[in-house]
C-alpha positions as CSV (number, residue, x, y, z in Angstrom):
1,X,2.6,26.0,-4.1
2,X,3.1,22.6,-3.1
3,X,3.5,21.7,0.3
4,X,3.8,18.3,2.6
5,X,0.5,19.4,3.9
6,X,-1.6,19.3,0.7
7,X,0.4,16.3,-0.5
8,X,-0.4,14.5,2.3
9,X,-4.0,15.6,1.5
10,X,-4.2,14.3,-1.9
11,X,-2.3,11.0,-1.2
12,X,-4.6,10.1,1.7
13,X,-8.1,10.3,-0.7
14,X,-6.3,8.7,-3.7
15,X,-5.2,5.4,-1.4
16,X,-9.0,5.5,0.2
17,X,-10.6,5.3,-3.0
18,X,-8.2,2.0,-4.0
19,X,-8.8,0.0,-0.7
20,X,-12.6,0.9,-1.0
21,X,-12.6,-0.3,-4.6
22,X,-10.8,-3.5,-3.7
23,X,-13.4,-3.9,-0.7
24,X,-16.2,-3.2,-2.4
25,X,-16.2,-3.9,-5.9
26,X,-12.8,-6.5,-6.1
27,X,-14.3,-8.0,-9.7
28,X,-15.4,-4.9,-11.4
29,X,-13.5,-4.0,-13.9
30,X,-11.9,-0.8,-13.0
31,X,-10.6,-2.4,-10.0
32,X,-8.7,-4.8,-12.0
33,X,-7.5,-1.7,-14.1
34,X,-6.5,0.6,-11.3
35,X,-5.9,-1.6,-8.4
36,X,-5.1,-5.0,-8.8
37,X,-3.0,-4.2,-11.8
38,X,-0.6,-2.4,-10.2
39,X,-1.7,1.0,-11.6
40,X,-2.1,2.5,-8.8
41,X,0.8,1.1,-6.8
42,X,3.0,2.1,-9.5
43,X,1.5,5.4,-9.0
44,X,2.0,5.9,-5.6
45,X,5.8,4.2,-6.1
46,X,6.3,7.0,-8.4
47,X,5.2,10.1,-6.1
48,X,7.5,8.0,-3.2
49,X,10.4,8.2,-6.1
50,X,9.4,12.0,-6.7
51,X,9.2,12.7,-2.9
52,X,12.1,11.3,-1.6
53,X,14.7,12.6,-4.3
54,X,12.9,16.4,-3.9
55,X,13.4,15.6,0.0
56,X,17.4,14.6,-0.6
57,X,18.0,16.8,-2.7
58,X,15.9,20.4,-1.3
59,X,15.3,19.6,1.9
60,X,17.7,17.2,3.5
61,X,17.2,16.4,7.0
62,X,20.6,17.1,9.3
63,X,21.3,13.8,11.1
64,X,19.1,11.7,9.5
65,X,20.0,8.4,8.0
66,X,19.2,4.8,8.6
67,X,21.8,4.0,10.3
68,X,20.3,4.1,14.3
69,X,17.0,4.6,15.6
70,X,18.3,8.7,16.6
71,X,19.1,9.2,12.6
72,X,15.6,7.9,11.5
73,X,14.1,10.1,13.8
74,X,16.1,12.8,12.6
75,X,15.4,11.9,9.1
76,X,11.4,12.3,10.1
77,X,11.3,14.9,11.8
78,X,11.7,16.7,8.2
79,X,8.1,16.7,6.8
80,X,9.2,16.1,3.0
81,X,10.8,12.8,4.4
82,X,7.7,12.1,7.4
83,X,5.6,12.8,3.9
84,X,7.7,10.0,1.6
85,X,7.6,7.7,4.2
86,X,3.8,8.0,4.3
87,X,3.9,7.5,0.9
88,X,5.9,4.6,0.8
89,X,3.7,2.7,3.4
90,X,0.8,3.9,1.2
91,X,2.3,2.4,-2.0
92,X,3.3,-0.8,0.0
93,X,0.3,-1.8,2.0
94,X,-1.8,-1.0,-1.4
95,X,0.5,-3.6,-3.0
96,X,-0.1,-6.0,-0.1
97,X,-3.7,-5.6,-0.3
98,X,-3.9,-6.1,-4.4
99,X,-1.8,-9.1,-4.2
100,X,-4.3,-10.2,-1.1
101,X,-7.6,-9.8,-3.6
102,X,-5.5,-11.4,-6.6
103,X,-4.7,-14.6,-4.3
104,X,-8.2,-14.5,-2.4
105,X,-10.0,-14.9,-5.8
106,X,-7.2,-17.7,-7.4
107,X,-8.1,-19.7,-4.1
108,X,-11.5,-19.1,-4.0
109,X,-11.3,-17.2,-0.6
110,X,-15.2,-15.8,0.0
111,X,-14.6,-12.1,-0.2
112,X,-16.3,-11.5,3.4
113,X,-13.7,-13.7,4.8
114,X,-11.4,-11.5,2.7
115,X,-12.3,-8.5,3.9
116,X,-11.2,-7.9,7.7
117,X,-7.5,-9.2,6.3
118,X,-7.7,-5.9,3.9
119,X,-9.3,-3.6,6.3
120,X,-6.6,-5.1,8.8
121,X,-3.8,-4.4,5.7
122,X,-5.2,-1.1,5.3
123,X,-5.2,-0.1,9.0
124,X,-2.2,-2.1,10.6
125,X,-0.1,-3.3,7.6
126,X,1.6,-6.5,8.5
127,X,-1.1,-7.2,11.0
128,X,-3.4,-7.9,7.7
129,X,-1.0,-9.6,6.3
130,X,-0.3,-12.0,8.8
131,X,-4.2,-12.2,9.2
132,X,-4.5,-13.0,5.5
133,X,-1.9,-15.7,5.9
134,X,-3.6,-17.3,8.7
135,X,-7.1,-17.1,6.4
136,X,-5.3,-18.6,3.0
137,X,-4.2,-21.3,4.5
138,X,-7.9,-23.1,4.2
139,X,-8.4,-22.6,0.9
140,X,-5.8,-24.6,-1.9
141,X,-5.1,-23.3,-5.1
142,X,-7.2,-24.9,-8.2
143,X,-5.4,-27.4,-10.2
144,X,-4.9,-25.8,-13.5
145,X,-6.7,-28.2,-16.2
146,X,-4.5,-30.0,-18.4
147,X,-5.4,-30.8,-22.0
């Protein structure tokens, strides 16, 4: 049977195994085709899609919404919802971190300069991205050749 629990298991080893790929191997190719492709984003938008319409619709949370602080915490104290909103920052911060490696390698960003921003992405979110943002910042975009 599936549970939040064992979910939660899965999702956790399935988003490890994309940040290590985009830290340790960003140009092979299977980190192009699972990662920075949006693969396995997509992926993990999908099991958010699949969680939180199984959450609405089987397990709704009493109180919750989005409406105040109170009604969020009401909405997370149901584990189907604590477990989609895991998933969602999952699915997110991967995105972040793809499009991070993707705009690292247009500028010509040296990947060890790269990688604290996507450890910092992978760890703290919008800390990484703010990080990253500072980092970009001294490296310009190549001028595409014209013919």
């Amino acid at each position: 049977m599936l549970t939040p629990d064992l979910l939660f298991a899965i999702a956790n080893p399935v988003a490890l195994a994309g940040w290590a790929l985009l830290i340790l191997a960003p140009r092979w190719r299977g980190t192009r085709a699972v990662v920075l492709s949006g693969a396995l984003p997509l992926l993990l938008a999908a099991s958010y899609a699949g969680l939180i319409g199984y959450q609405t619709v089987a397990h709704p949370a009493p109180g919750g919404g989005f409406g105040s602080l109170a009604q969020v915490a009401a909405l997370f104290r149901q584990p189907w919802a604590l477990l989609a909103g895991w998933v969602h920052y999952l699915c997110f911060d991967m995105c972040v971190g793809a499009w991070e490696t993707r705009d690292a390698q247009r500028r010509g960003v040296p990947h060890w300069a790269l990688i604290p921003c996507l450890v910092a992405t992978f760890m703290l979110g919008p800390l990484g991205l703010l990080l990253y943002s500072g980092v970009r910042r001294r490296y310009v975009r190549p001028v595409p050749a014209t013919l």
